[in-house]
DRENMILO-853673 format. One line per 2 residues: number of its first residue (from 1); their letters; for each residue x negated, y, z of N, C-alpha, C. Coordinates in nm, 3 decimals. Example, Ala and Ser with C-alpha at 12.3 -4.5 7.8 and 13.67 -1.06 7.14 Angstrom:
DRENMILO-853673
1 = as = -1.319 -0.569 0.780 -1.230 -0.450 0.780 -1.320 -0.330 0.780 | -1.285 -0.225 0.708 -1.367 -0.106 0.714 -1.290 0.003 0.787
END
This chain:
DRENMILO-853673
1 = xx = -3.649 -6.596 13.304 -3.792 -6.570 13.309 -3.816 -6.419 13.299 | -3.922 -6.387 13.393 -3.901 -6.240 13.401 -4.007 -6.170 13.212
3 = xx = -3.971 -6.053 13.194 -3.997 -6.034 13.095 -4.085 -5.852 13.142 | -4.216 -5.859 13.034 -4.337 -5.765 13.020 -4.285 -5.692 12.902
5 = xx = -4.356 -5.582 12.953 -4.323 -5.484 12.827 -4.465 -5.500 12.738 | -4.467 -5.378 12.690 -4.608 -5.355 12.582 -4.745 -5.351 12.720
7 = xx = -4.728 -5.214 12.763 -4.879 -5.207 12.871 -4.898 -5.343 12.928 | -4.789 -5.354 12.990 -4.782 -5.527 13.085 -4.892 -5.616 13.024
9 = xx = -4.846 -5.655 12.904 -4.908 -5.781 12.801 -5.071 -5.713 12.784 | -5.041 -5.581 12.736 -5.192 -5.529 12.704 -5.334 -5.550 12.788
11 = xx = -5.263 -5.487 12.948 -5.327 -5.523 13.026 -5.361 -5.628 13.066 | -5.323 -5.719 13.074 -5.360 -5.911 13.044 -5.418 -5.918 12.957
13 = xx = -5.421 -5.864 12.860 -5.481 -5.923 12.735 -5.633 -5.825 12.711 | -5.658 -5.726 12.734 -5.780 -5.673 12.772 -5.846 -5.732 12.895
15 = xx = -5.800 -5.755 13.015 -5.865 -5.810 13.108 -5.911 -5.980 13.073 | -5.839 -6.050 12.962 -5.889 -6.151 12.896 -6.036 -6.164 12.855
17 = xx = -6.007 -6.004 12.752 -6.116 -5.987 12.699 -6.237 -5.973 12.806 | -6.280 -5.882 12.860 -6.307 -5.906 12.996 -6.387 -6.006 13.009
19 = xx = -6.298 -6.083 13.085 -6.343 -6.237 13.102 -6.420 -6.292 12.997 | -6.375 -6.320 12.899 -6.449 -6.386 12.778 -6.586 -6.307 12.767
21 = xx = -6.602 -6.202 12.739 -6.719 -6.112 12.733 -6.820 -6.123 12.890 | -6.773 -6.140 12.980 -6.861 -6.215 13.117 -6.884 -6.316 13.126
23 = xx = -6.819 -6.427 13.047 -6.877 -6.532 13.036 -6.983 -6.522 12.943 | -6.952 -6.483 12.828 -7.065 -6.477 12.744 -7.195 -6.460 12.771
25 = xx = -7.213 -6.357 12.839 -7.371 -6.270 12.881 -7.397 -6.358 13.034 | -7.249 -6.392 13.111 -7.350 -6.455 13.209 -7.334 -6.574 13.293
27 = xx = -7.243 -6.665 13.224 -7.219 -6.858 13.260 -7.260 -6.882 13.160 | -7.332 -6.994 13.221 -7.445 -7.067 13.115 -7.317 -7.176 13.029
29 = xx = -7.380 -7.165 12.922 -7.289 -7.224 12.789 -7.317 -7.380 12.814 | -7.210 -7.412 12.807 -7.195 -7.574 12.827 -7.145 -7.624 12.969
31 = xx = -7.111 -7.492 13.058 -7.055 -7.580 13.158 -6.913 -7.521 13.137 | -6.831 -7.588 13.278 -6.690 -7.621 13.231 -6.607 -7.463 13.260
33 = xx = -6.692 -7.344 13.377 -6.593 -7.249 13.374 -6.677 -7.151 13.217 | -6.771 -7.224 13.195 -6.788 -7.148 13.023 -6.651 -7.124 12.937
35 = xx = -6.605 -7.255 12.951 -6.501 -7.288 12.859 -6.415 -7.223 12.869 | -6.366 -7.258 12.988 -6.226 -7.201 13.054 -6.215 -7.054 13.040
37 = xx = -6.391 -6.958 13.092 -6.354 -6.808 13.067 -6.333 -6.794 12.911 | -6.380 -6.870 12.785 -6.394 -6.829 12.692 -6.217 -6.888 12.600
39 = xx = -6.211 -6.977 12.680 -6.067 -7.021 12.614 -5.945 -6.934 12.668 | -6.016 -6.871 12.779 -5.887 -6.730 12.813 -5.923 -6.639 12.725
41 = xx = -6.018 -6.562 12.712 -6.046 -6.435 12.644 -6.003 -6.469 12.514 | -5.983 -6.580 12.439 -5.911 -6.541 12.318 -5.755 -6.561 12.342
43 = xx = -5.699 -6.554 12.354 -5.574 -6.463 12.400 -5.613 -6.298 12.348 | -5.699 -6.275 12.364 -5.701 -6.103 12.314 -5.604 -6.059 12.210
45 = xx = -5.714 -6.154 12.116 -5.660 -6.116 11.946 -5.550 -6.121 11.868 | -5.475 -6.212 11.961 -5.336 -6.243 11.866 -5.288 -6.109 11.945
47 = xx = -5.267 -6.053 12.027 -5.173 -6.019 12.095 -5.238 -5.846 12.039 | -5.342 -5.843 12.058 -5.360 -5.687 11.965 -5.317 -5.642 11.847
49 = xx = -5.286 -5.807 11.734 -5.266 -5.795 11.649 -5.104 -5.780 11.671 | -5.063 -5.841 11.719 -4.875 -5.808 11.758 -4.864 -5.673 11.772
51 = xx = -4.922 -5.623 11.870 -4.892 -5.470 11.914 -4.956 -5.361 11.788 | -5.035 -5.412 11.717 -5.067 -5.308 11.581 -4.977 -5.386 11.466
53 = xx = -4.890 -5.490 11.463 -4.791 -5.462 11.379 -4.645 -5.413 11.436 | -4.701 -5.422 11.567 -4.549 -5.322 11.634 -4.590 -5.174 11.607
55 = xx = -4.669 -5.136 11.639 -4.709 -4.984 11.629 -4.758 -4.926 11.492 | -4.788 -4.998 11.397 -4.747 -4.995 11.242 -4.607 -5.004 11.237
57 = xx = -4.526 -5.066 11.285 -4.338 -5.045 11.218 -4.308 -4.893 11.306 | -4.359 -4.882 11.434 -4.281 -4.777 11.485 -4.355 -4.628 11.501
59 = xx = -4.468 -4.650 11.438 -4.503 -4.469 11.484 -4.469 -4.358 11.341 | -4.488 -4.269 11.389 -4.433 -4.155 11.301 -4.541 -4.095 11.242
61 = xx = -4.728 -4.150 11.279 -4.772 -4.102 11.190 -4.915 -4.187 11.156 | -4.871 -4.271 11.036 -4.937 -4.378 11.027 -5.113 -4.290 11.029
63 = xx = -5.100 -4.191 10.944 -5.276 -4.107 10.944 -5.312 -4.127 11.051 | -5.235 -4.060 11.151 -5.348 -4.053 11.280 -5.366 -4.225 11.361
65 = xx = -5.281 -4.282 11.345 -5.321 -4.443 11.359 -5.422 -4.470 11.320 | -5.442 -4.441 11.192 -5.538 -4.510 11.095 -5.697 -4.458 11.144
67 = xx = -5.665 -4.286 11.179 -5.780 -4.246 11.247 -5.829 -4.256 11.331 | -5.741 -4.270 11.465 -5.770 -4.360 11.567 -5.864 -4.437 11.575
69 = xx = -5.805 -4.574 11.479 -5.861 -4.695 11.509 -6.021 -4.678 11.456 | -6.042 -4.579 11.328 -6.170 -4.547 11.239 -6.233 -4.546 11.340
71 = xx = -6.199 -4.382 11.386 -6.303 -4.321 11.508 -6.364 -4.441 11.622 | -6.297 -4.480 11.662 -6.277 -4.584 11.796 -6.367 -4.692 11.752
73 = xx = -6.339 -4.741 11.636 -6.429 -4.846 11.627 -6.559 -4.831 11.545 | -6.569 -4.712 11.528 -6.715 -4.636 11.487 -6.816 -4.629 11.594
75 = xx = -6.725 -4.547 11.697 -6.816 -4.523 11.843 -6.858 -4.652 11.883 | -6.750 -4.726 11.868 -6.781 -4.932 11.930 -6.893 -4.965 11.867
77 = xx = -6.916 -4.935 11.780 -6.999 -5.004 11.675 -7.150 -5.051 11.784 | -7.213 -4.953 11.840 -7.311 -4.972 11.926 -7.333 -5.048 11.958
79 = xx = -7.228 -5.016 12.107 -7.186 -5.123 12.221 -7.182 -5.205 12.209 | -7.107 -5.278 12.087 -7.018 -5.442 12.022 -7.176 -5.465 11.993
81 = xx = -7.264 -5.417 11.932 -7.410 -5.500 11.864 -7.470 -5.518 11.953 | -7.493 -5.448 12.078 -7.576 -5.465 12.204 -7.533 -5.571 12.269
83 = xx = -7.387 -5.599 12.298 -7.351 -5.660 12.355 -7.384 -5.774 12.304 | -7.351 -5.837 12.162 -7.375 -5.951 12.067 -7.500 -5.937 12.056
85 = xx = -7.584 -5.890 12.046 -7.765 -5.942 12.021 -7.845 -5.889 12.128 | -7.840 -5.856 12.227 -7.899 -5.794 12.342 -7.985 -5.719 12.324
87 = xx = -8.025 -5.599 12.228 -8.081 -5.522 12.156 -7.997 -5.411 12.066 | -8.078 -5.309 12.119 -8.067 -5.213 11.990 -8.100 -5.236 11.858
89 = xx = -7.987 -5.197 11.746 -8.056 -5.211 11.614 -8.148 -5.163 11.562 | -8.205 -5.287 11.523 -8.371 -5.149 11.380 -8.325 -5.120 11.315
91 = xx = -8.235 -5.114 11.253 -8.151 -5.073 11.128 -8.033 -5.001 11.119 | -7.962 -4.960 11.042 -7.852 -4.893 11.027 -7.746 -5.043 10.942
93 = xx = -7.856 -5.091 10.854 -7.812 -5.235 10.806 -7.735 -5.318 10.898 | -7.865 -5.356 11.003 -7.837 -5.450 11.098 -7.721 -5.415 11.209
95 = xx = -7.720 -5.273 11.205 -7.607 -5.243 11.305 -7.450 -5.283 11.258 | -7.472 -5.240 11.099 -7.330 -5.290 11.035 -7.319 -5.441 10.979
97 = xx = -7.387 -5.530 11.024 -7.346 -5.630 10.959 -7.307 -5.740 11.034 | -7.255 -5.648 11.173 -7.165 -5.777 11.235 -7.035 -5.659 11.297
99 = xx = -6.940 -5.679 11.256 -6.892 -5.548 11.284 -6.753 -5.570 11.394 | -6.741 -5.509 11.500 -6.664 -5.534 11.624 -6.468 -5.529 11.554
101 = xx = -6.410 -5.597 11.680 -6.313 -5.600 11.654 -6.179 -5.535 11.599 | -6.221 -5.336 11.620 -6.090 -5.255 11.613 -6.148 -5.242 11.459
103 = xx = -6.267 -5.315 11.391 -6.218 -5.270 11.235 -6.195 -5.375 11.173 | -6.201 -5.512 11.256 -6.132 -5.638 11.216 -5.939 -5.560 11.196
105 = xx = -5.861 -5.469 11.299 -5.760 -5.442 11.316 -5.721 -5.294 11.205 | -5.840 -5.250 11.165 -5.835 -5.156 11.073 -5.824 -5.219 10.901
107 = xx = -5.845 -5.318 10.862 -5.852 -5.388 10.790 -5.707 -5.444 10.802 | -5.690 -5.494 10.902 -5.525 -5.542 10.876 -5.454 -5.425 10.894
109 = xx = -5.452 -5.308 10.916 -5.388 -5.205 10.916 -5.326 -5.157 10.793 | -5.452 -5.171 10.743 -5.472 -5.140 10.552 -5.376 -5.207 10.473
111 = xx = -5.409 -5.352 10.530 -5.307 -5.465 10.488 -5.162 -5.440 10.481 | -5.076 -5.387 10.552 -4.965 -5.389 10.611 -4.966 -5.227 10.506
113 = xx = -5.022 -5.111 10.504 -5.017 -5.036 10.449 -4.998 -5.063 10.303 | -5.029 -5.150 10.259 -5.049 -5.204 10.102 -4.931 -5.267 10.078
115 = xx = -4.893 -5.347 10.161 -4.816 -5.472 10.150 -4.621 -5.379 10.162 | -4.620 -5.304 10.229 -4.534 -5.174 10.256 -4.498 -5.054 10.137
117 = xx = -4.579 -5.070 10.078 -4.623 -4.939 9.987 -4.484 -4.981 9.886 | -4.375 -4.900 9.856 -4.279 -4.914 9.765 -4.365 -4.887 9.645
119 = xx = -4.474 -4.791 9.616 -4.493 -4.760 9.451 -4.603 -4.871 9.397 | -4.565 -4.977 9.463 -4.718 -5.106 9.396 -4.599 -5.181 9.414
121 = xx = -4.619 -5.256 9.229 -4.538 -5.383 9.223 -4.620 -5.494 9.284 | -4.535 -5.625 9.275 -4.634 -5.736 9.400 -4.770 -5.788 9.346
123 = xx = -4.749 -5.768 9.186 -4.883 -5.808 9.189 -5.008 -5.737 9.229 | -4.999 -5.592 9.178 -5.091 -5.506 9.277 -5.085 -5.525 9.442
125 = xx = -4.994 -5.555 9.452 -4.990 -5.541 9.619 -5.079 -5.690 9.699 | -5.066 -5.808 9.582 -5.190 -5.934 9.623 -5.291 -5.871 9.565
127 = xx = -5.326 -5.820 9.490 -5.469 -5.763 9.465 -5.564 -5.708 9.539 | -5.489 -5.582 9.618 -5.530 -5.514 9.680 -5.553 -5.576 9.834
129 = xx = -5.460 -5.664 9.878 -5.487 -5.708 9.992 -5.536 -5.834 9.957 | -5.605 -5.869 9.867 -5.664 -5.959 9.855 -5.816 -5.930 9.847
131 = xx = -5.823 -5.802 9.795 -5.943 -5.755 9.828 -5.974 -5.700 9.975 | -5.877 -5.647 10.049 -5.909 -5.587 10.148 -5.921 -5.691 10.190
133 = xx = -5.914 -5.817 10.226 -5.922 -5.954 10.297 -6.044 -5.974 10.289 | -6.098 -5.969 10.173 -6.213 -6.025 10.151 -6.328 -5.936 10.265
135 = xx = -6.334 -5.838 10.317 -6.406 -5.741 10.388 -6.367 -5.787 10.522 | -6.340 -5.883 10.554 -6.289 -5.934 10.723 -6.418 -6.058 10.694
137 = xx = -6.526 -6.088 10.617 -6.631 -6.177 10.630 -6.714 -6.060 10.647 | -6.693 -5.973 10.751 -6.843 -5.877 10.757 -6.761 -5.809 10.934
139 = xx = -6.670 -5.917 10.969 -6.564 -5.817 11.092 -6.582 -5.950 11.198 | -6.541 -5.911 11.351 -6.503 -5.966 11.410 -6.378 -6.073 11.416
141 = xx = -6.368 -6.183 11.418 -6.259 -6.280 11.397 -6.248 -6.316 11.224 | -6.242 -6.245 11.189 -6.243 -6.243 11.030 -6.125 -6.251 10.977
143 = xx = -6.086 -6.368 10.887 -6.015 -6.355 10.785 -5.873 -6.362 10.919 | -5.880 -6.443 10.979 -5.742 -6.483 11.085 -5.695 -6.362 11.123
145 = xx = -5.745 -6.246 11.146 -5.671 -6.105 11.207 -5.603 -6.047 11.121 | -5.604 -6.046 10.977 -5.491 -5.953 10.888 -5.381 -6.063 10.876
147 = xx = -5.451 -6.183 10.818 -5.324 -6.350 10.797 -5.203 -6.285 10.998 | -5.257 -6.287 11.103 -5.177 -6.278 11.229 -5.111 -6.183 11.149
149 = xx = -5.169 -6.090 11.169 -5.080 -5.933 11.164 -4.968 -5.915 11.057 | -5.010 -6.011 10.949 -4.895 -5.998 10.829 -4.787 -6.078 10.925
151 = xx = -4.835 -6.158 10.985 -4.698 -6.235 11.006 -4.634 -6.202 11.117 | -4.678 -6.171 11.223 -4.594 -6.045 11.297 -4.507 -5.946 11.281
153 = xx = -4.574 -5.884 11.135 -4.525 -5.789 11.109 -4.383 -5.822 11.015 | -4.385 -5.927 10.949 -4.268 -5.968 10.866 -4.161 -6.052 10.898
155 = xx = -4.254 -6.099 10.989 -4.146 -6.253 11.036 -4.116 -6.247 11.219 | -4.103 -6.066 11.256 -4.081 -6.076 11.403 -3.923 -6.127 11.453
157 = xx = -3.844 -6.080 11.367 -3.665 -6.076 11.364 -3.653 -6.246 11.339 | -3.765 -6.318 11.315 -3.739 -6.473 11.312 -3.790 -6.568 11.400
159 = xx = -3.776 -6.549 11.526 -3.895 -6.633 11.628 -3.932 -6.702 11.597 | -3.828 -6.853 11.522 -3.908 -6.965 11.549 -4.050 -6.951 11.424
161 = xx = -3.976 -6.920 11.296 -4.062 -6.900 11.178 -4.189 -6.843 11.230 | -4.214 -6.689 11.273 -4.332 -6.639 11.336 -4.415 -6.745 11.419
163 = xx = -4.332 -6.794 11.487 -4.417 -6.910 11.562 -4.477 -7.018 11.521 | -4.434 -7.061 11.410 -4.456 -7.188 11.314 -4.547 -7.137 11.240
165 = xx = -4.538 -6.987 11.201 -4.672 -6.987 11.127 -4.789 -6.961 11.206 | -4.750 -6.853 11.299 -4.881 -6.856 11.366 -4.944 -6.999 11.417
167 = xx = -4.846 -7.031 11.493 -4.961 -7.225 11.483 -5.031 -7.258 11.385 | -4.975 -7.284 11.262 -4.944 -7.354 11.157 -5.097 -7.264 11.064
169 = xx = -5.134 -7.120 11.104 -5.240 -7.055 11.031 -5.363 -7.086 11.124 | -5.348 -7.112 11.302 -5.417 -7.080 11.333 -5.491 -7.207 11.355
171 = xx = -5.410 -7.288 11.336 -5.515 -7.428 11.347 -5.528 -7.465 11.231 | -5.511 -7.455 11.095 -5.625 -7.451 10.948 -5.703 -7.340 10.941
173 = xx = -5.708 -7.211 10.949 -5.813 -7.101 10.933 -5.884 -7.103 11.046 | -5.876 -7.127 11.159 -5.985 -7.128 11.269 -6.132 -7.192 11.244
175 = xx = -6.063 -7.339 11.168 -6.166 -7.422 11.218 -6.317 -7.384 11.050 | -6.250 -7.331 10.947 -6.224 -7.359 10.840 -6.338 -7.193 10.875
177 = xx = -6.313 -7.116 10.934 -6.419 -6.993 10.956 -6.510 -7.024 11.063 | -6.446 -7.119 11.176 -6.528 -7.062 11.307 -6.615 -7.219 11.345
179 = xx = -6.571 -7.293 11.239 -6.644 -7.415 11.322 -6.809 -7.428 11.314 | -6.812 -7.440 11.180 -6.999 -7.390 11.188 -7.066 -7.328 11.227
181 = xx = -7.005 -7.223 11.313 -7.094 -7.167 11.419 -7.124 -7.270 11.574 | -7.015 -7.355 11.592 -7.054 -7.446 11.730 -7.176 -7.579 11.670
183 = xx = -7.177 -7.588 11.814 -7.285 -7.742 11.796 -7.165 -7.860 11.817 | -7.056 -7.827 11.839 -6.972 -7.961 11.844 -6.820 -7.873 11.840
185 = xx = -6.731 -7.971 11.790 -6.618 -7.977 11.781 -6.554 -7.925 11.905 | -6.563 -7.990 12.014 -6.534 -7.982 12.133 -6.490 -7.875 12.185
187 = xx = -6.644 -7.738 12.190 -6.691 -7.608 12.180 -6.609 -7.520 12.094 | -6.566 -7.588 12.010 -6.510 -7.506 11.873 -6.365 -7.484 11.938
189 = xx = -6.280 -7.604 11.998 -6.155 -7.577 12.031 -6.162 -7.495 12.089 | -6.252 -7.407 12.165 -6.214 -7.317 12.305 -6.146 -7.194 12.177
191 = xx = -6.173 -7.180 12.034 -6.066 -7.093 11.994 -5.958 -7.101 11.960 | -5.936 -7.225 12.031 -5.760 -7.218 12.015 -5.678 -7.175 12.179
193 = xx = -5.769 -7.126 12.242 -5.728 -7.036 12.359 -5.615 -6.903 12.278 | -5.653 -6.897 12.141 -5.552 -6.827 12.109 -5.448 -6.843 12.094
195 = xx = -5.409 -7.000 12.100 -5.248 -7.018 12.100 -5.153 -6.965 12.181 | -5.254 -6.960 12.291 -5.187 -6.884 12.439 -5.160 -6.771 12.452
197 = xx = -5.176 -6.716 12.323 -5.096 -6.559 12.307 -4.928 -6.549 12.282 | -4.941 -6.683 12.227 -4.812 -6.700 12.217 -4.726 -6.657 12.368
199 = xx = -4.703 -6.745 12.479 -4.689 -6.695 12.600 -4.650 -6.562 12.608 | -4.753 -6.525 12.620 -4.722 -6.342 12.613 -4.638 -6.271 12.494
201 = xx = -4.668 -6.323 12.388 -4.538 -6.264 12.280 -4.457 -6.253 12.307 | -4.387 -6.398 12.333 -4.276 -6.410 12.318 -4.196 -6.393 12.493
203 = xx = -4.302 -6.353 12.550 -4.243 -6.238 12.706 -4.240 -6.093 12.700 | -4.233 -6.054 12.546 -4.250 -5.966 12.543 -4.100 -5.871 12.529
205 = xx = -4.078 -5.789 12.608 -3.920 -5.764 12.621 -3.910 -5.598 12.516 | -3.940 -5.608 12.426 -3.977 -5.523 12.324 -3.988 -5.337 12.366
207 = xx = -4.013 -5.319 12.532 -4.010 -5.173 12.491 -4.188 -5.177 12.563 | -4.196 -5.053 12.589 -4.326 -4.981 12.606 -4.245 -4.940 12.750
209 = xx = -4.442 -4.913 12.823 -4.390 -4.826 12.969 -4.326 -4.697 12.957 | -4.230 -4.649 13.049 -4.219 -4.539 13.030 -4.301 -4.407 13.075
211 = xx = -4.327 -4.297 13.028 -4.418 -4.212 13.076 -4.351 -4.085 13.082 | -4.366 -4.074 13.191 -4.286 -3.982 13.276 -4.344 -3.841 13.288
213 = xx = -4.506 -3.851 13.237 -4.559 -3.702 13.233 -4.618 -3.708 13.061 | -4.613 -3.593 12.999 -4.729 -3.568 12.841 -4.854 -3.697 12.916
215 = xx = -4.908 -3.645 13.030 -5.064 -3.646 13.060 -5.063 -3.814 13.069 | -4.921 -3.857 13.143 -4.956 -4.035 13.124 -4.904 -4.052 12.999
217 = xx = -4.886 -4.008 12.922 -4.857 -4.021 12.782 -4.966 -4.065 12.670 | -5.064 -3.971 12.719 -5.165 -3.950 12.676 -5.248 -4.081 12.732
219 = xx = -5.256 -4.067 12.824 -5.357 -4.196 12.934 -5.309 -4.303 12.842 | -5.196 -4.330 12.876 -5.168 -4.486 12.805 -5.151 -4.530 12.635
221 = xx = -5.155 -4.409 12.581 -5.227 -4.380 12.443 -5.342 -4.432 12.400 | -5.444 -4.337 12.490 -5.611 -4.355 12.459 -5.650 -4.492 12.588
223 = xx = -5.578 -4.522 12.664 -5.660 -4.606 12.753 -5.750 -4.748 12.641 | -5.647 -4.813 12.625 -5.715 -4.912 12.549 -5.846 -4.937 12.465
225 = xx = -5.800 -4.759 12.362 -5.905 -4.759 12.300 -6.034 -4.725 12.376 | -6.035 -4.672 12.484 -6.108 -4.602 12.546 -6.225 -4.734 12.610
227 = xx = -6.138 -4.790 12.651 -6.177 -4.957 12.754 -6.276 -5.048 12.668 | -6.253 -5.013 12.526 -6.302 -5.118 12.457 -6.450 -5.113 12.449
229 = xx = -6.513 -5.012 12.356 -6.655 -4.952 12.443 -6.696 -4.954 12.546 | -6.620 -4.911 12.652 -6.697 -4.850 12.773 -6.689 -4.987 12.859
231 = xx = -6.601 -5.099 12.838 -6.657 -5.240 12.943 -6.740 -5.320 12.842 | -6.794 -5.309 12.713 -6.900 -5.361 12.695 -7.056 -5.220 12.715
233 = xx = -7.023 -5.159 12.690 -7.146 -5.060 12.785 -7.206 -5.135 12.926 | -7.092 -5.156 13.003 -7.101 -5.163 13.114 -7.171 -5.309 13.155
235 = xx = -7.066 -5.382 13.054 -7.139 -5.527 13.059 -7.319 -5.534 13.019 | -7.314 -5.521 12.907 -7.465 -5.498 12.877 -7.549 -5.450 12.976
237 = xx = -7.492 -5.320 13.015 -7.622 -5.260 13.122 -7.625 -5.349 13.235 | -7.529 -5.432 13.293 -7.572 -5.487 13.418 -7.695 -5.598 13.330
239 = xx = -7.615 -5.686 13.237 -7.722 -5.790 13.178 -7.798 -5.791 13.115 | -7.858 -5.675 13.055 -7.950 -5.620 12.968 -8.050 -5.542 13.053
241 = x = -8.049 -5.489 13.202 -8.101 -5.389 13.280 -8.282 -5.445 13.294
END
């Protein structure tokens, strides 16, 4: 079976997003390609969360990671509320109290930072990420994005285990955060479109593209973050115009 690197998967997995976010704003909810776009677009999340516990084990400078993702999902902040309530905020309140996905990933960032930390014995180390957990009921996806990312990050050198848990978390915490938001059960499964990240994981042939200039170095650096804002901008303005 042929095997994807990092960009490969990424790019699938943003163009997911994509999809899911066009269905949203513009197939009417309750018919059948509703489903289908919305049971692809989650595929996103597991697979962002893989690549930020790959890029938590391998970069050389966790600060500017960390700043990254701040900045990035500060600027999002807008976009992500426009997009989700079809309005500008009255508030500074209202703008933060549904808060987009790269600080759902900043939060598990933290996580993995804590959980890593040689000078915290373990009980500080559940404390602290037990508190930082608690701040994913004010994030996109919520509590399920740091639970992925821990287990990526610990249990990659074990396929089947990683795999067993990710099932095994994602069908008790899904339903257990996300079901009371549907009008039926039914509706609710379309978030187990995230199982289907699996797929892509585990095609994942562990290197990155190569970049052959600084400048695509750079490109394939900032692209992602860059994409995340600017195709819900884009979305909104066509459906919001």
């Amino acid at each position: 079976m042929t095997k994807l690197n990092a960009t490969q998967i990424k790019v699938i997995a943003i163009i997911a997003m994509t999809i899911d976010h066009i269905a949203e704003l513009f197939v009417p909810y309750g018919s059948a390609l509703y489903y289908i776009m919305r049971l692809i677009g989650k595929i996103t999340a597991p697979v962002m969360c893989y690549f930020l516990a790959e890029g938590f084990r391998y970069t050389h400078d966790k600060k500017k990671y960390i700043l990254r993702l701040s900045l990035f999902a500060a600027i999002s902040q807008p976009a992500y509320y426009i997009l989700v309530y079809g309005a500008a905020p009255s508030s500074t309140a209202h703008l933060l109290q549904n808060l987009n996905f790269l600080f759902s990933l900043l939060l598990a960032f933290i996580c993995l930072l804590i959980l890593t930390n040689s000078k915290l014995n373990a009980a500080l180390k559940v404390v602290f990420t037990v508190i930082t957990i608690s701040f994913t009921q004010f994030v996109d996806w919520g509590l399920i994005i740091p639970v992925w990312t821990i287990i990526f990050f610990f249990f990659n050198k074990d396929i089947m285990k990683m795999t067993l848990l990710f099932i095994s978390t994602t069908l008790i915490i899904l339903p257990v955060t996300f079901l009371k938001l549907y009008d039926s059960f039914g509706y609710f499964t379309l978030n187990y479109g995230a199982l289907l990240a699996l797929i892509l994981i585990l095609l994942y042939n562990g290197k990155r593209e190569r970049c052959s200039t600084p400048l695509k170095k750079k490109i394939n650096r900032w692209f992602f973050y860059v994409y995340y804002p600017l195709h819900m901008i884009i979305i909104s303005v066509i459906a919001y115009k």
